[in-house]
N, C-alpha and C positions, 0 to 999 in steps of 0.2 A: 621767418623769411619775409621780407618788403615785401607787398603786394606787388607794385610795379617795376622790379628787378626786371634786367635786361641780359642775357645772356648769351654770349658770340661764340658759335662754333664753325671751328675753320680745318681743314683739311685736303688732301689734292684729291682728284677724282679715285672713287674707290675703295674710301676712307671709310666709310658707313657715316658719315657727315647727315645725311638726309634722314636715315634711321635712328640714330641718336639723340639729334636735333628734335625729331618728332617725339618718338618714346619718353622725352626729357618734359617735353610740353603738355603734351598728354598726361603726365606723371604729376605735374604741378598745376595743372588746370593753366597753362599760359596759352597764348597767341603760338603756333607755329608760321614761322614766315620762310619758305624757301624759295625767294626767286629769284630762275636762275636762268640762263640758256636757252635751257630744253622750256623752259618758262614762254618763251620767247617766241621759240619753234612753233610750239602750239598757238599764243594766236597771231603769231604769222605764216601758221599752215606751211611751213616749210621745216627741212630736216635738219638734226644738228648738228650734221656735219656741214650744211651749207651756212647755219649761222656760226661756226666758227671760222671757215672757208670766210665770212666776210669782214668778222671780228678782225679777224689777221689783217687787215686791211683800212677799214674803218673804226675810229675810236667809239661813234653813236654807241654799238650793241654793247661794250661793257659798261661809259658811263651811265646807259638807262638801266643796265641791269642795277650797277650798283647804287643809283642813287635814287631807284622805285623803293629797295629794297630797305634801305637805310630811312626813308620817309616815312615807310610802313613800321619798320621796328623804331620809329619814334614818336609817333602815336597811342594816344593816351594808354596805359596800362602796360603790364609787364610783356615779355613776349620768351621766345629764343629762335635768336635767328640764325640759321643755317646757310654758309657759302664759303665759297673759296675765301672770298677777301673781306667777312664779317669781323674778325677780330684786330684788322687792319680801318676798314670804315666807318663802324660803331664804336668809335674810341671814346664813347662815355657807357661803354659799357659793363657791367657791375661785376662781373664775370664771362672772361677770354678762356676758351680751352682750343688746344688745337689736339686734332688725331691726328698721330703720325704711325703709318702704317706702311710696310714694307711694298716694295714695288712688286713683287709676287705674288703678295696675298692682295693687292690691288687688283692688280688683274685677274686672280678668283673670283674674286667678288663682282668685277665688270659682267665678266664673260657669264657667271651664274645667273647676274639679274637682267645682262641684256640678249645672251647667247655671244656665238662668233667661234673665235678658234683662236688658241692661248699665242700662238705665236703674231696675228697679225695686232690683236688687241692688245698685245705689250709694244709692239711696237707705234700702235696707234697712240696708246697711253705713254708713250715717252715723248714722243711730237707734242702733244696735247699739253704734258707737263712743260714743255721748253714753251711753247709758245706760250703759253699761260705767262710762265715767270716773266720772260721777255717784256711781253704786253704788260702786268702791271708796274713792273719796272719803267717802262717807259712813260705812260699813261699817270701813272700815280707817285712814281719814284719807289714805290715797294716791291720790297726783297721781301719776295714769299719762302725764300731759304732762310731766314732771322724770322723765327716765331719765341724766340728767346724769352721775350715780355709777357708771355701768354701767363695768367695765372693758373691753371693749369695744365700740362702738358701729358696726355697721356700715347704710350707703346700701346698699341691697338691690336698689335697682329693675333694675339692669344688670349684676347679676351671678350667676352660675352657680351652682347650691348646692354644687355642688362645689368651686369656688373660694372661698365663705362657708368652709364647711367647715375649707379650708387655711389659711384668715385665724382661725381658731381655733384650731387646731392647732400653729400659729405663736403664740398668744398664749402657750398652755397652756406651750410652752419658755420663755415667758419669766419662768413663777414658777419 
């Protein structure tokens, strides 16, 4: 493996995008870089529904999210970055995987890591996704429904991140 290999994992909220991302870097001794939003929130000491409330609104909160993000994952050394639109932004990046994971089992996994209750959090999480698409659509001209080019692609819903994981690991031998 390159030392400085750079790798994009992209997914919609709930995907295990963060665990992944992490477990993947920790794994290979790399840079974990995830920032994101809730990145944002904290040190702007406000909540993430108020930074998406302003998202919706002003273009600032994504392009600083996405181009702190893209800055840091291109500084010196390997990394793997973690976000919605890494595999869309980091387009020299040496390895694109996207998780594509069911809207059900997204919302498990919401509600297991942040709490709530399954009926308002799916419906939160289908707002969140439309606005999402919308907003990079407009903002970047990226269709977050075309991850087509990804070099890997994996179904998420039924499997272990640690076996995610080895399904990348496996890719990464084959550059």
């Amino acid at each position: 493996m390159k030392k400085d290999i750079r790798i994009a994992i992209s997914g919609r909220s709930g995907c295990g995008n963060t665990t992944i991302s992490k477990m993947l870097a920790d794994t290979l001794n790399l840079r974990f870089i995830n920032f994101t939003f809730r990145s944002l929130a904290i040190e702007h000491n406000i909540d993430l529904k108020k930074i998406l409330e302003l998202a919706a609104s002003d273009d600032f909160w994504d392009k600083e999210v996405d181009t702190r993000q893209v800055k840091i994952a291109r500084e010196e050394g390997g990394c793997v970055l973690g976000s919605r639109l890494a595999i869309w932004m980091l387009n020299d990046a040496d390895l694109k995987v996207y998780l594509n994971v069911s809207h059900k089992v997204r919302v498990e996994r919401i509600v297991e890591r942040e709490g709530g209750n399954h009926a308002e959090v799916s419906e939160f999480t289908v707002e969140r996704d439309k606005q999402d698409h919308d907003r990079y659509l407009r903002i970047y001209g990226i269709n977050t429904d075309d991850y087509s080019f990804a070099d890997l692609i994996v179904d998420a819903d039924n499997i272990s991140p640690q076996e995610i994981t080895g399904m990348i690991i496996s890719k990464i031998k084959e550059l």
